[in-house]
Steps between C-alpha positions, in 0.01 A plus 500: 500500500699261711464728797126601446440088470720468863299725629159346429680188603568652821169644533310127454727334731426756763116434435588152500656496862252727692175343312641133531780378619486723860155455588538122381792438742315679806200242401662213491750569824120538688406170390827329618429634837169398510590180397748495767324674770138365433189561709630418824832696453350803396758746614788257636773755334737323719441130337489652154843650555666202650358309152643727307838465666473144440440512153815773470694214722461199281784421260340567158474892652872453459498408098536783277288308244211408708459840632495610156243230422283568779523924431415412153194251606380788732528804257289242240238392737498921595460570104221256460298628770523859404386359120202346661423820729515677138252272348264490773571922551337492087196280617487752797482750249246355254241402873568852573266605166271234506132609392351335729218361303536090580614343849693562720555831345114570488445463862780734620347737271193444678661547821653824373185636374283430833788675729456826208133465521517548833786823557297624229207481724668642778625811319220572367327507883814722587405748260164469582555621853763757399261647287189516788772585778411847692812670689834516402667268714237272421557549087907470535408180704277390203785576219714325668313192511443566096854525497561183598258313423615624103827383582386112593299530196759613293702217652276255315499687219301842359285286283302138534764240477540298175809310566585225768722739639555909535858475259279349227219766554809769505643358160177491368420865540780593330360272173145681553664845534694475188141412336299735657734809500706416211285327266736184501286198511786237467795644716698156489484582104599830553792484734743406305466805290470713798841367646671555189434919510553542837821629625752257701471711809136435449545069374747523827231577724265296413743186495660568827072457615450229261823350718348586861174314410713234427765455800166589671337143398846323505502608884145345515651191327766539757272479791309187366819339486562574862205387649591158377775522689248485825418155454822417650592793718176742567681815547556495130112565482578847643736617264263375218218679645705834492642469174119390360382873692797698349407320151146612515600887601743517238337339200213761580732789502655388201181383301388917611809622386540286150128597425584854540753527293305310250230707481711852515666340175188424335362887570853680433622282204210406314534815200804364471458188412190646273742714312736185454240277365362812266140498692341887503638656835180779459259275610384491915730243681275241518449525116859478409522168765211346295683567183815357649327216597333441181867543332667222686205277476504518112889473470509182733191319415608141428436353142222292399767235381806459266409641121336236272754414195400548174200756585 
């Protein structure tokens, strides 16, 4: 036990470093340069070295105890910026998903929807012209133009978008697929009972995507934190602009890749968890996920209120 506790030990303060501490250090060493360097200085490496010499010169460098002090002030300051990339990385998280029914989640939407309206528009015309196209060089031109014009569609999304963004729509799908194929109309009731008959090779992959969404919006959390950094030295606004890109392409892989696996666990695990909760396994599939659905709905409906004494 003592060893299997060390271990997990081990394991968190290894998350700890690389999620926090490391990328909190990098972050704040950028904004003492800036601070240092300014607008004017952009790239005076020269200047920032000679500082730095002259900080490592001064006679408290000399003091054990200061340099202690100031080690432990830095590795603080480091720690609390990493916990604020973590909370904003959550709120990234939750923005990701919004439905994008009230502003100013309603007119991205809108955005998203015109730009689909329009590849939609387009592909259809491709196919259009494929289909009228005489020759064969002049019909592999034509498919190729389907081709990809289906791929900037598909970039948008297969399907009219609901969401403020394409990682809600993804997420989303995976919700509708577990109702329409599965017959689970509450999925976020049915989880639960889904996680707990899958195997852990199964549970494994699905965290290890539930933890790439994640570092995905901390890295947008990350990049918001750097470009405020730029309003004291701009080339900080370059490094958040990348990190903001990466953060995008990621938390769309990842959303893809999470809602996969959801939805392969809803379609191969679903008897399963039938046979565990005693619902009729006979039944079409998206019979037995109504009857699952029905089960947990009448074994977690709240009470009316506490029982009345004396009848």
């Amino acid at each position: 036990m003592n060893a299997f506790l060390t271990g997990i030990g081990t394991r968190l303060a290894d998350r700890w470093v690389n999620a926090l501490l490391l990328p909190g250090l990098l972050w704040s060493a950028l904004l003492a340069a800036g601070l240092y360097l300014g607008q004017d200085r952009t790239f005076a490496v020269a200047g920032l070295i000679g500082w730095l010499d002259q900080l490592a010169s001064r006679p408290a460098a000399q003091s054990t105890g200061a340099v202690v002090l100031a080690a432990s002030a830095i590795l603080l300051a480091s720690a609390g910026v990493g916990l604020l990339a973590g909370a904003l990385g959550a709120l990234v998280e939750r923005l990701w998903v919004l439905p994008g029914d009230r502003p100013p989640a309603s007119w991205l939407r809108s955005w998203r929807r015109r730009r689909w309206v329009v590849a939609r528009e387009r592909l259809r015309t491709a196919i259009r012209n494929a289909t009228t196209a005489s020759g064969a060089d002049n019909a592999l031109t034509h498919a190729t133009a389907v081709r990809v014009q289906q791929r900037r569609r598909n970039r948008l999304g297969p399907t009219r978008p609901d969401h403020a963004t394409r990682i809600g729509d993804r997420l989303a799908d995976a919700a509708t697929h577990a109702q329409t194929v599965d017959g689970l109309d509450d999925l976020a009731l049915a989880w639960p009972r889904l996680w707990s008959v899958m195997p852990s090779e199964v549970r494994a992959d699905v965290a290890a995507a539930r933890d790439a969404y994640a570092a995905a919006a901390r890295l947008a959390a990350w990049a918001l934190l750097y470009l405020t950094v730029a309003v004291v030295w701009w080339p900080a606004a370059l490094v958040g602009t990348a990190a903001l890109i990466a953060s995008v392409l990621r938390g769309k892989a990842a959303a893809d890749v999470l809602a996969s696996l959801i939805e392969a666990a809803c379609d191969v695990y679903l008897r399963e968890l039938a046979e565990r909760l005693g619902v009729p396994t006979d039944e079409p599939r998206l019979e037995i996920g109504h009857a699952i659905s029905q089960r947990l709905r009448a074994t977690t409906r709240p009470t009316e209120g506490p029982p009345r004494r004396g009848g």
